[in-house]
C-alpha positions, 0 to 999 in steps of 0.5 A, a space after each residue: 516420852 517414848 515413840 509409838 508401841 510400833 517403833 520400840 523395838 520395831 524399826 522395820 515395822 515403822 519403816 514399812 509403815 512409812 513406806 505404805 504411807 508415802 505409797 499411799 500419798 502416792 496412790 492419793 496423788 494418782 487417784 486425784 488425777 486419775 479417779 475420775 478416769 476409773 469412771 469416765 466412759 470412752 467412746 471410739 472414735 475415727 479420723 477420716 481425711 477427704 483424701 488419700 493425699 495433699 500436695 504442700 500448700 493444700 487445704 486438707 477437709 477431715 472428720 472425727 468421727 466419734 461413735 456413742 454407744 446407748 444409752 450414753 449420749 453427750 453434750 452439743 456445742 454448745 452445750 444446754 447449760 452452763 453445768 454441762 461440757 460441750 463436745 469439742 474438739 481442738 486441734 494443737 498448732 504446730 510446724 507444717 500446717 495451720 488450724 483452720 475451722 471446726 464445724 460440728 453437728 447439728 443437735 437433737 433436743 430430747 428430755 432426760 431425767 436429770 434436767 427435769 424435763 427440759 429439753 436439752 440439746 445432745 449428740 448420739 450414735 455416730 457423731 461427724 465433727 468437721 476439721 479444716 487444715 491449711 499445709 504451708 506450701 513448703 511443707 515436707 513430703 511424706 506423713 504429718 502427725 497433727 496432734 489433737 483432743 476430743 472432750 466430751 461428758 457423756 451422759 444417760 437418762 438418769 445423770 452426766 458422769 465425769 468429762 473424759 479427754 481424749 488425744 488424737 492422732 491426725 496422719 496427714 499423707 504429703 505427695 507430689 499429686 494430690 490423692 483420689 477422693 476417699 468415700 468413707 469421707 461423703 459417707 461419715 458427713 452424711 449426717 452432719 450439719 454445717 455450723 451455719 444451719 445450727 441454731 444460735 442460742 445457747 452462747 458459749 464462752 469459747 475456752 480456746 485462746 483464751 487470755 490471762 493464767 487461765 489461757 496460759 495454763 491450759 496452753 502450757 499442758 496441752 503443749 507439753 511444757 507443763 513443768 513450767 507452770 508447776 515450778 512457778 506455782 512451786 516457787 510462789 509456794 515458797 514464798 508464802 512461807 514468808 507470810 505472817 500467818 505461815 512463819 509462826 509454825 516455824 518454831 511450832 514445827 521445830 518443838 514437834 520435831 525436838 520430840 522426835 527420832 533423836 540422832 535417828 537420820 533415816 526416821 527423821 527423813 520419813 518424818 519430815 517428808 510426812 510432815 510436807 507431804 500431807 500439808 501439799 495433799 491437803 492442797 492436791 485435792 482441793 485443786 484436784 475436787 475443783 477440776 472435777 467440779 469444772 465450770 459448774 463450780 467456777 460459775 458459782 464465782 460470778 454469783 454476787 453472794 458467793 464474792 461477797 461472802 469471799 471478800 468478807 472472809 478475806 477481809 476479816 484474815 486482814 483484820 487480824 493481821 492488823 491486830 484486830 483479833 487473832 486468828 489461831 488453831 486451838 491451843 488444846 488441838 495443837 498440844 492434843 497433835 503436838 504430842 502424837 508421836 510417829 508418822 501419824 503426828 507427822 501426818 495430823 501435824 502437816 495438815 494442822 499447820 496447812 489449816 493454820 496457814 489459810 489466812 495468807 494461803 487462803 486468797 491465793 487458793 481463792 484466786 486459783 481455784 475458778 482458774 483450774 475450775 474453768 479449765 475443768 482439767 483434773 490433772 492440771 489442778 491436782 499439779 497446780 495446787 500440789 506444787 503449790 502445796 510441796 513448796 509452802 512445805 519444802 521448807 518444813 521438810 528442811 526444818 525437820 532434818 536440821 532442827 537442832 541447828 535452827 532452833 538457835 538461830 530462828 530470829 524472835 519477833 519483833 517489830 518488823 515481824 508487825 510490819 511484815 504482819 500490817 504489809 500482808 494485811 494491806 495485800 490482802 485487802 487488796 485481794 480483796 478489791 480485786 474480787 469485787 470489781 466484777 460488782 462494780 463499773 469500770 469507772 468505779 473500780 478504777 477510782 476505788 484503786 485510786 482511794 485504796 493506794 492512797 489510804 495505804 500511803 497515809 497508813 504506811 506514812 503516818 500510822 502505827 507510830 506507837 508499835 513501830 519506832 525502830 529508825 530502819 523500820 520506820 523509814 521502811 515504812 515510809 518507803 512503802 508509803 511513798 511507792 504507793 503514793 507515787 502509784 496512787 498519783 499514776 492511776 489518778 492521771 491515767 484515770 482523767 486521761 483519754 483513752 485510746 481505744 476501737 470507737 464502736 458502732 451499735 451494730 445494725 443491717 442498716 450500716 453493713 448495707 451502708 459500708 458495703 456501698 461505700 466500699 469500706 471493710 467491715 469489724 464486727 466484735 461479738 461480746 457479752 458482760 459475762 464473757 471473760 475473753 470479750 473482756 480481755 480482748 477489750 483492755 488488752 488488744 482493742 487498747 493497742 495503739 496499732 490496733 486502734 489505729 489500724 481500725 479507723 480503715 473499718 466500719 467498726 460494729 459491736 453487738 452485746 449479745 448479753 440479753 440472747 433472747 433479743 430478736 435483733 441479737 438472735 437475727 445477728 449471730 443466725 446471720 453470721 453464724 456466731 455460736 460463742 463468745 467473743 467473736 470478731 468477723 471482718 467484711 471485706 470492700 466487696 461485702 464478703 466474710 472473710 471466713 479464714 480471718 474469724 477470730 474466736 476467743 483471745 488473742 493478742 494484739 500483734 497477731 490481731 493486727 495481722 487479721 486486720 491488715 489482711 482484710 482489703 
């Protein structure tokens, strides 16, 4: 079987036609990042500092102010909807300083032709967004570069286009004498409103802070440390290739490339690296399509219809890997692929075998897209899934070079290929359960790990006696039985065990009045079912041994501001100006905020403790 009309006799022209392949995977990876950027809509914008100069130790009052033009407008904070980003702006931590408040504008409401003649809350023209700093007091004498971000989505009569952020620059002059007052400071907040004048409703879940992968990816890129995360999720794609859906193409892919470029070092190089690089693209802009999508798609998520149809999807890859039914490319779609030759049958041959791989790769992608979803960052999932994607196709790229040598010495299936096969099975199920335990009670999904972990253990220890009946793989069977048994047993008692956690009161003017007689501090925790952070806040830090010992100084208050439309919920977050979720004010013995304790978003416990000990 000869090579394609343009490699006979035409080695230069196949190089030059790899060469525009991989230029145009690269041109793809560039456009999936940086497509959006072609249509996005930049607006000038200014940082404006109270004064001339701080001494150390000064608070430092600034604004950015961002000027947009018409007949664009952009989104309040917060935002109308759930499909709309917000106008924020995040200031990056760092030596020298520490972040304070940011107070934004008060909106106007004006109806526009894609909102159907609601009213939607928005800014325009000239845009003061108000931004607090704290200078340590030994902190160096000359120019602080506060490194920040200003997102917005801007939008017109007729449509919203895609969310554009912005870096910003905040040059912070440190002197022995404090600088005179800078008009153009009064003069830019003219306009502007406090956060505590604007109105209550439209809750947000505030993104900054937040907890879990999610909070740990979008602190990772904004710090520049980004390499961390994509070599993580390089080596988890690896290790995919140890699923059972993904080891099948091995001896799939050394057939192919038995077929190709024979001795030929150089084609067999560009071949492979086709073959890898069209299955990571294939995952680049999936990744790259959520981004874009941003909390529009990720909400879809909490739709109970959407989870159940992913659970079913899940739960029927794991039926096949028990051996219920196979699951399979179509036979004449793999021959019809396998026998094009060249740098097109590398590339179809690449995007075949990440379409075969989606029963084990598919949950993992199913995890990972809300994430870089909520994120709504275009780069952050173009990188996350192309690394996903170069190391489930690394290994074929090794597979190409030195098939020959692999061809003889890939091991045959057998029965440890089943209980690989019934062990995956088992994970995915349980990927399974992880997603619906936003449609269960905490009570009901904690027994039902309990019940899964132990049908597991009676699977592992007793089943499957008539396929797997090798001595080794039998007793590593029952090993994995008796692990979960034994986790089983743990969840069981930590299931009837008392739990330490914050004791909470139903908030109430009544007992703040009541705390402020009797000179006791005040903890009041802002939270809603649908906010993910509250969530975190709740198990993760509110659990803490310290934490919970710490609180029983305070009167300790909860508001669930789930029904927002409540006239006792609305009359709280006014009076304390709660404009997202979660929010945690502290009242001191005196009955006074504390204003520079206020924590917005996740955090951890050891750093929450620190609030709580600050408040007297």
């Amino acid at each position: 079987m000869c090579v394609c009309p343009i490699a006979v006799g035409a080695s230069g022209i196949l190089f030059d036609m790899k060469r525009l392949f991989v230029v145009g995977i690269a041109g793809l990876a560039m456009l999936a990042s940086g497509w959006t950027q072609l249509r996005q809509i930049q607006f000038k914008h200014e940082v404006i500092l109270q004064r001339t100069a701080y001494t150390p130790g000064a608070t430092v009052n600034g604004v950015v102010v961002l000027q947009v033009d018409k007949p664009y407008h952009v989104n309040a904070n917060p935002a109308s909807e759930d499909y709309l980003i917000p106008t924020e702006l995040k200031l990056t931590a760092g030596k020298g300083y520490k972040v304070g408040k940011v107070e934004y504008p008060k909106p106007v409401e004006k109806s526009f032709g894609f909102s159907e003649g609601k009213p939607l809350k928005i800014y325009e023209g000239r845009i003061p967004i108000r931004f607090q700093l704290t200078l340590d007091k030994n902190a160096p004498k000359g120019k602080l570069t506060v490194k920040a971000t200003l997102r917005y989505q801007a939008c017109d009569d007729n449509a919203c286009y895609p969310p554009r952020t912005q870096p910003i620059e905040i040059v912070v002059p440190i002197a022995d004498k404090e600088g005179a007052p800078n008009p153009k400071y009064d003069e830019a907040i003219g306009a502007a409103q406090p956060a505590d004048e604007r109105a209550s409703s439209g809750l947000v879940e505030y993104s900054s802070g937040t907890g879990g992968l999610a909070g740990w990816l979008e602190e990772s890129f904004r710090t520049g440390q980004w390499v961390w995360f994509t070599l993580i999720l390089f080596v988890g794609g690896l290790a995919l290739n140890l699923t059972p859906c993904v080891l099948p193409l091995i001896p799939i892919t050394l057939g192919f490339f038995s077929m190709q470029s024979r001795g030929q070092v150089g084609q067999r190089v560009g071949l492979s690296a086709l073959y890898a690089l069209s299955m990571a693209s294939m995952y680049a802009v999936l990744g790259t399509a959520a981004s874009l999508a941003g909390k529009a798609f990720g909400f879809q998520f909490q739709n109970p219809w959407v989870l159940g149809t992913l659970i079913a999807l899940i739960v029927l890859f794991a039926l096949a890997l028990f051996g219920v039914y196979k699951f399979q490319v179509p036979p004449a779609l793999m021959r019809y692929v396998g026998a094009r030759q060249g740098w097109l049958g590398a590339i179809l041959m690449g995007l075949l075998a990440g379409v075969a791989a989606a029963p084990c790769i598919g949950p993992v992608i199913a995890a990972l897209i809300p994430i870089v979803a909520a994120l709504a960052n275009p780069m952050i999932g173009f990188l996350a899934f192309l690394a996903l994607g170069l190391g489930l196709g690394a290994p074929y790229f090794v597979v190409g070079l030195f098939y020959e040598r692999l061809q003889k010495r890939i091991p045959r299936s057998g029965e440890w290929t089943i209980l690989v096969e019934r062990i995956f099975g088992v994970l995915l199920l349980g990927v399974a359960l992880f997603f619906a335990s936003s449609l269960m009670s905490p009570q009901i999904y904690g027994w039902a790990w309990v019940a899964f972990l132990g049908l597991s253990a009676l699977y592992f220890l007793f089943g499957e006696r008539k396929e797997i009946t090798q001595p080794r793989v039998v007793r590593f069977k029952q090993a994995i039985g008796v692990v979960c048994a034994a986790i089983m047993v743990n969840n069981a008692l930590s299931m009837t065990r008392p739990k330490v956690e914050i004791a909470w009161e139903p908030y109430s003017v009544e007992r703040l009045e009541q705390a402020k007689a009797e000179g006791k501090p005040v903890m009041i925790d802002f939270t809603a079912t649908w906010c993910q952070a509250c969530g975190e806040l709740k198990h993760f830090t509110f659990t803490d041994p310290a934490v919970v010992r710490e609180s029983e100084r305070f009167v300790r208050l909860v508001l669930d501001a789930t029904t927002e439309s409540d006239p006792i919920v609305q009359d709280a977050l006014k009076r304390h100006a709660v404009v997202g979720l979660p929010t945690v004010i502290f009242i001191d013995s005196q009955g006074n905020e504390r204003r520079d304790l206020r924590l917005t978003g996740f955090e951890r416990a050891d750093k929450f403790l620190k609030r709580m000990q600050a408040v007297q």
